[in-house]
C-alpha positions, 0 to 999 in steps of 0.5 A: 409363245413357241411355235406349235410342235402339232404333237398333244401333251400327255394330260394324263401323265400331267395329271399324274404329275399334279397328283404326286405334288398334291398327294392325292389319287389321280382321280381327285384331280380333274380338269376343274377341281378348284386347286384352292378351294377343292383340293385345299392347295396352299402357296408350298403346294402351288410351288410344289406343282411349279417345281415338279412341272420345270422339272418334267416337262421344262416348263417355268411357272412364275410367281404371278403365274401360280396365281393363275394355277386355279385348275388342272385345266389352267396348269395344262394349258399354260404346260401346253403353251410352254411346250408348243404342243396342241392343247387338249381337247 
């Protein structure tokens, strides 16, 4: 895991983000919006979401982690760890 830079991820910006691969409005995705079973997210979505997170922030999402990519809240930690930044609150 990186070492903690102290400076926040720009959630909203992530969500935005999230929102543009599931072309939703940004409202829709809330931290726990269930991507599957809420917002119907398939397996192209999830590696839509992967694919758009590496390219935005560098961050690689691999196959067993789009699994785990249940909420926006998991999608955020697990960008807020590849970073080293503080998670959100």
């Amino acid at each position: 895991m990186p070492e903690r830079t102290g400076k926040p991820l720009d959630v909203e910006k992530l969500r935005s983000v999230i929102a543009g691969a599931l072309d939703l409005p940004v409202e829709e995705v809330t931290d726990d919006a269930r991507f599957k079973e809420d917002l119907e997210v398939d397996s192209l979505i999830s590696l839509e979401i992967a694919v758009r997170v590496e390219e935005n922030y560098g961050v690689k999402i691999d196959e067993s982690q789009l699994t785990e990519m249940g909420t926006f809240r998991l999608v955020r930690d697990l960008v807020a760890d590849g970073l080293g930044a503080e998670p959100a609150a």
